[in-house]
Each structure stands twice: as C-alpha cells, then as structure tokens.
C-alpha positions as CSV (number, residue, x, y, z in Angstrom):
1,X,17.6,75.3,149.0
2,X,20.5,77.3,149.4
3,X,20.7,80.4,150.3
4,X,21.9,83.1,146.8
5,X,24.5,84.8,149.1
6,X,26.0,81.7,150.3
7,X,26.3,80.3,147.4
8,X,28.0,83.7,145.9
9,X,30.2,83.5,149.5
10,X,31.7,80.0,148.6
11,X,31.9,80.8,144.4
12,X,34.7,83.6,145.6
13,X,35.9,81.2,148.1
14,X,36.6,78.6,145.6
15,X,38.3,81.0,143.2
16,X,40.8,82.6,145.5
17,X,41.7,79.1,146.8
18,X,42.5,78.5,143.3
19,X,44.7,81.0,143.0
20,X,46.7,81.2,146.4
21,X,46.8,77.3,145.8
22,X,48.9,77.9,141.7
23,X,50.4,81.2,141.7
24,X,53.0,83.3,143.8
25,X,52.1,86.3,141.9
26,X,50.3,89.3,144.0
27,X,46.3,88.9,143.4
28,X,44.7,92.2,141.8
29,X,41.4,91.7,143.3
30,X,38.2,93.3,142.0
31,X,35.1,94.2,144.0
32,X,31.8,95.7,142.2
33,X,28.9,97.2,144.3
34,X,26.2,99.1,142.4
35,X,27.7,102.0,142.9
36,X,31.0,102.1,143.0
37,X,33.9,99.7,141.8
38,X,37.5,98.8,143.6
39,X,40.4,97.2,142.6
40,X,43.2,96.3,144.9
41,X,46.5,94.5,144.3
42,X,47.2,92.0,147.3
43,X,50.4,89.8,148.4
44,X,48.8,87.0,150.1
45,X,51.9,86.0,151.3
46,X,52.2,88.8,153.4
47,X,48.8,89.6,153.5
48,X,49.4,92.8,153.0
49,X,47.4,95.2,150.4
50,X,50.2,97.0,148.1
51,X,47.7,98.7,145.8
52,X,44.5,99.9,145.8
53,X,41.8,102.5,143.1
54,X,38.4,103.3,143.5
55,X,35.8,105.0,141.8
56,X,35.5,106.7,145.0
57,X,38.9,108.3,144.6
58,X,38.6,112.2,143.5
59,X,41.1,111.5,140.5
60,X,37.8,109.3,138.9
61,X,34.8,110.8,140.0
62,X,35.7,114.2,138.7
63,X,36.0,113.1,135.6
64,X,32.9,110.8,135.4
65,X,29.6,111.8,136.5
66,X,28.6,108.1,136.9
67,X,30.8,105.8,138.9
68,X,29.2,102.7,137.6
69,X,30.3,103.7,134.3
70,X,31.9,100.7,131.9
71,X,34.2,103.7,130.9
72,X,35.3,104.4,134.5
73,X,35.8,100.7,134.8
74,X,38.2,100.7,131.9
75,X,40.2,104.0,133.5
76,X,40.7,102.6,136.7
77,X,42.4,99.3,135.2
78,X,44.6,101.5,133.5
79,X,45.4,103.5,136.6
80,X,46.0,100.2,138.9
81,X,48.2,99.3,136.0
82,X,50.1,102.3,135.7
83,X,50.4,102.2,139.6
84,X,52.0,98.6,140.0
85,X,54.2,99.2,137.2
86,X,55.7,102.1,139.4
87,X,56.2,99.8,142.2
88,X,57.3,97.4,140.1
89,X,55.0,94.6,139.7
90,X,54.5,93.8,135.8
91,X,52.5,90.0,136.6
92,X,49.6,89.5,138.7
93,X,46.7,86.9,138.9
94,X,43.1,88.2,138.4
95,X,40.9,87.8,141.4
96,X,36.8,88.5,139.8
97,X,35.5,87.8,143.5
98,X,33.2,85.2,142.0
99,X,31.7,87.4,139.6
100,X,30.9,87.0,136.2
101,X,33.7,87.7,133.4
102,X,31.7,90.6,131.9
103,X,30.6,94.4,132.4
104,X,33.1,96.3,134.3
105,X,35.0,93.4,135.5
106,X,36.0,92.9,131.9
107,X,36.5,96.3,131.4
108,X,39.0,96.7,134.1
109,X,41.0,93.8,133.2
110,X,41.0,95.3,129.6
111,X,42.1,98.2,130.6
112,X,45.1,97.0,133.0
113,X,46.0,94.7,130.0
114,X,45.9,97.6,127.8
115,X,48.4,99.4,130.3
116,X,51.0,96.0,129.2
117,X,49.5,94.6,132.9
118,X,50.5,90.7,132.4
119,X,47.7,88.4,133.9
C-alpha cells in the first residue's frame, strides 16, 4: 500500500508536469493548509515567483476573523487578480497543487475570474 502523502506528492507532480509540458503562460499556483491559504503567480521559465497573497497578509486577516473562510478565499483571487493585471499579466494557467476543484480552491479561481483573470 502506498503511502496517502506520496500518493498526494506525485498527484501535484503530475499536474504541474502537465502544465510546464502545454503552456508558456506564468502558473498561479494555489496552496491550502488548514489554516491559512496562498496563492502565488510563478514563471517557470525563469523560476522566479512574480506574485504572491496570503491570508496571512494584514490586508485579509483584518478583515476576516477566519482565515479558512470560503469568503477570504474568494477575496484573495480577486486581489491576485487585480495584482497581475497591474504588472500586466491578463492569462495564466491554474496550478490546484493536486487538490480537489472545490472549497476554497474554487473560490479563488472564481474570484480571479471574476477580476476578468483569463485561465
């Protein structure tokens, strides 16, 4: 039997070899612990981290009590949005780090989208 972490290890691996292997767009990347969520937006050509949001940031967690929020969720994927749109980047692929599509992963991509975010 295989260990449930390994397994999760080489789900995320698959994925992102998915996506460096199709796309030259930068990767918005989503990680979800249980208590806090982060989004950053990576160039894997460069492999360099352009832009990053957390629920750790002070911007979020004054205005929600609960970081694990679906409603914080949603907030921070319009305020990556709003951030790569400054810098310029309008397209990006969606990394779910292996996750399932649901919760505040979906909320984050709904609320980048919702910021006209094109993934």
């Amino acid at each position: 039997m295989v260990n449930p972490t390994l397994r999760a290890e080489r789900r995320k691996q698959r994925e992102r070899a998915k996506i460096r292997r199709v796309s030259k767009r930068p990767r918005l990347s989503v990680f979800v612990s249980n208590n806090h969520t982060y989004v950053q937006i990576i160039d894997d050509q460069e492999h360099k981290t352009l832009i990053s949001a957390s629920t750790v940031e002070t911007e979020l967690a004054k205005e929600f009590s609960n970081a694990r929020n679906i409603d914080a969720a949603f907030k921070m994927g319009e305020i990556i949005a709003e951030r790569a749109l400054k810098n310029g980047i309008t397209k990006v692929v969606f990394d779910k780090g292996g996750k399932p599509y649901h919760g505040r992963i979906k909320a984050i991509a709904e609320g980048a989208r919702n910021k006209k975010l094109d993934f």
